[in-house]
C-alpha positions as a printed Julia matrix, in Angstrom:
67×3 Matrix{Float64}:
 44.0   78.33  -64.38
 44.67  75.86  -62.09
 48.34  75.3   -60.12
 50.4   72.71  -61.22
 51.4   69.8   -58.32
 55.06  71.35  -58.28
 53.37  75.0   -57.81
 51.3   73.38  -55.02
 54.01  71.27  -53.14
 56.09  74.39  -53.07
 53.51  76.04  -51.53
 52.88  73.35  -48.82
 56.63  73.46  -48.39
 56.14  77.15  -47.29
 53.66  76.95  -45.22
 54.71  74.37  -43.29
 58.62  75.99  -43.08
 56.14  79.14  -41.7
 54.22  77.22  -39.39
 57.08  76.26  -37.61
 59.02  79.36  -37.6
 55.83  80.26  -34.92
 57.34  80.01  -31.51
 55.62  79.27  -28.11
 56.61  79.18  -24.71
 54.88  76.74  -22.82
 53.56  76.99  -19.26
 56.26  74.7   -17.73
 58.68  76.8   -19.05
 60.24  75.52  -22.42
 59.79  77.11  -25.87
 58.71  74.9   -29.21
 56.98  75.36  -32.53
 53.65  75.8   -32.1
 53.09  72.69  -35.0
 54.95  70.45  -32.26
 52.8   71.78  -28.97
 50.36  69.08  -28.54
 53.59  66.73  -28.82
 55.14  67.94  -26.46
 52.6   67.98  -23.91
 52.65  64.74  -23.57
 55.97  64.21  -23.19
 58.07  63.18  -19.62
 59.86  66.49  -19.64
 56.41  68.28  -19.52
 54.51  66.13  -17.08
 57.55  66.73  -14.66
 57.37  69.85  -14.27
 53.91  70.65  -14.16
 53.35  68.09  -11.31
 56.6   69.5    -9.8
 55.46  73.21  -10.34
 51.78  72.0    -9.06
 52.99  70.19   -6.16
 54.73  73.81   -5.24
 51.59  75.62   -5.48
 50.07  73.09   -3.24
 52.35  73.62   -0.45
 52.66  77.5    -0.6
 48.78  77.31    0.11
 49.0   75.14    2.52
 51.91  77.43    4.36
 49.83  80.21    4.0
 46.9   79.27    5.48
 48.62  77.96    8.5
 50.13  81.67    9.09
């Protein structure tokens, strides 16, 4: 027996609802869904702060290896 379409766009429904219930923190410090990830990689707020948190990096190496 095959699901109806209403049995089977409930069930999309849920899975989807579960999907992004699944939380993840990204590396530049903000938490999303993990549906809307590759989204938000790509947005301003991301880019920012990754430069800006590379850019860091950058110099504490550089002030280390001077000392």
């Amino acid at each position: 027996m095959e699901p109806s379409s209403e049995q089977y766009k409930e069930y999309a429904k849920y899975l989807s609802q579960k999907r992004r219930e699944e939380k993840v923190e990204c590396e530049c410090g903000r938490t999303t869904n993990k549906v809307d990830l590759p989204r938000h990689l790509r947005t301003p707020y991301h880019i920012k702060r990754i430069n800006n948190n590379n850019e860091v990096l950058v110099l504490k190496r550089l002030f280390e290896a001077e000392f």
